[in-house]
Steps between C-alpha positions, in 0.01 A plus 500: 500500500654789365447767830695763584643478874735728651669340834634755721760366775498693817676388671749324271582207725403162304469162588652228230317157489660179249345177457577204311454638140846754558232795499480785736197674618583819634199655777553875575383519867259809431388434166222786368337480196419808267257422263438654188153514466376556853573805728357704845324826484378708801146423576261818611644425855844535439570137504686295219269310285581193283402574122553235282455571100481193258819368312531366158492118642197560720296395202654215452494445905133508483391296172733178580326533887122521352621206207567277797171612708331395131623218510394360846160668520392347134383872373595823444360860593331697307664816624813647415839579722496485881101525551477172283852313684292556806216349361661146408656525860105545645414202302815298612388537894106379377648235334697328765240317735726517831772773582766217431418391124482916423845508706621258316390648136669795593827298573504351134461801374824656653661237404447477141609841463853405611748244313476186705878501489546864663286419809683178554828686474440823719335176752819330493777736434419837649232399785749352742794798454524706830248319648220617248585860511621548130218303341239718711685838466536426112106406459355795671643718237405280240126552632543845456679516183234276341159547639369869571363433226224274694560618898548853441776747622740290702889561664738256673474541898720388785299217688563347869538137511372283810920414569536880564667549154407836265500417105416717244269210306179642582265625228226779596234566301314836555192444354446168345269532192486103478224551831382800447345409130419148624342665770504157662668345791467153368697650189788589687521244725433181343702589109739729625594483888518113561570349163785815464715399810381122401687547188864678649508232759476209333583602133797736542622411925386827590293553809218798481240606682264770349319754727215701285292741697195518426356884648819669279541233210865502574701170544866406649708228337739313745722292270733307760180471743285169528119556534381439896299215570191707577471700239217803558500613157332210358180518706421884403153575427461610143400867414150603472557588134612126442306372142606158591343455798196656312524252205501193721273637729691495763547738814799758453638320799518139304669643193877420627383135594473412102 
């Protein structure tokens, strides 16, 4: 993928890992990301705001997504661009009968946009270097490199880990336009949230645990960070506005149960 990054090193102490192939991977400590097509602007309060304006390979981003959601729903949408990608996704949650077959549909379908050969690669080579750290450092700026386009404006944050450590392989997503067209809990949680850190764990030997809230629309990424036991997200109620819920005549409450 042809995208423009520009790695700045402050400061410019690096660590130098070598494995069996004679290659070197070389981690800057404080790696930041400048991206060419996103950028923060002051909001009316003063505060910097994420805007993120569409690259050249956002296109492609989307089409080769809604291709694969064609393909495991049976049918495409009538409408065009987002409002129609969103559409095939509604259909995908009414589809699956229990939370775990529309889990699981959402699973194949992040996987068949990758090379099997690349996830069992970055699984075997770069998972176990410095104890995970590189592999979840190196994927949280791959999220935002390649998918504004479907979250929204997004930047690399530092995130706590339960050890005590600090790395900077957290994602945060200021307003994530996934939920707030969906306008549906079950959405979010059952083809994004669980099959999403389903998919790093046991595709690509990175742990995640995804935290949307649901009064803002924002969400935290914690690459590095396994999902607790008791997981709080996955029993929200479902908005009011929910047309889910309303199609299978359910109460908004039900709609994350699918």
């Amino acid at each position: 993928m042809a995208v423009l990054i520009q790695v700045l090193l402050p400061p410019p102490t690096t660590i130098v890992f070598s494995n069996s192939f004679s290659t070197k991977l070389i981690l800057t400590r404080r790696l930041r990301c400048r991206i060419s097509n996103s950028s923060e602007v002051k909001s009316d309060e003063g505060a910097p705001k994420l805007e993120y304006k569409p690259g050249p390979l956002d296109d492609f981003f989307m089409q080769s997504f809604r291709n694969k959601l064609v393909e495991e729903v049976g049918s495409d949408s009538e409408k065009p661009g987002y409002v129609g990608l969103i559409e095939l996704v509604k259909l995908l949650l009414l589809k699956g009968r229990t939370r775990s077959e529309t889990s699981d549909a959402a699973v194949r379908i992040l996987k068949s946009l990758f090379p099997p050969l690349i996830l069992e690669l970055y699984k075997l080579l770069i998972a176990p270097i410095a104890q995970g750290k590189l592999a979840a450092l190196m994927v949280a700026r791959v999220t935002v490199l390649t998918c504004q386009w479907l979250m929204g404006p997004s930047k690399v944050n530092i995130i706590d880990l339960p050890n005590g450590e600090s790395w900077d392989s957290g994602v945060f997503v200021e307003k994530c336009q996934y939920l707030e067209e969906s306008k549906c809990v079950g959405v979010c949680i059952n083809t994004c949230k669980l099959p999403t850190q389903t998919f790093f764990k046991d595709y690509m030997g990175v742990p995640l645990v995804m935290e949307p809230n649901f009064k803002d629309y924002s969400c935290q990424f914690k690459f590095g960070v396994a999902p607790p036991e008791d997981d709080g997200n996955v029993n929200e109620p479902c908005f009011e506005t929910c047309s889910i819920a309303g199609r299978r005549k359910l109460k908004s409450g039900e709609c994350p149960l699918a």
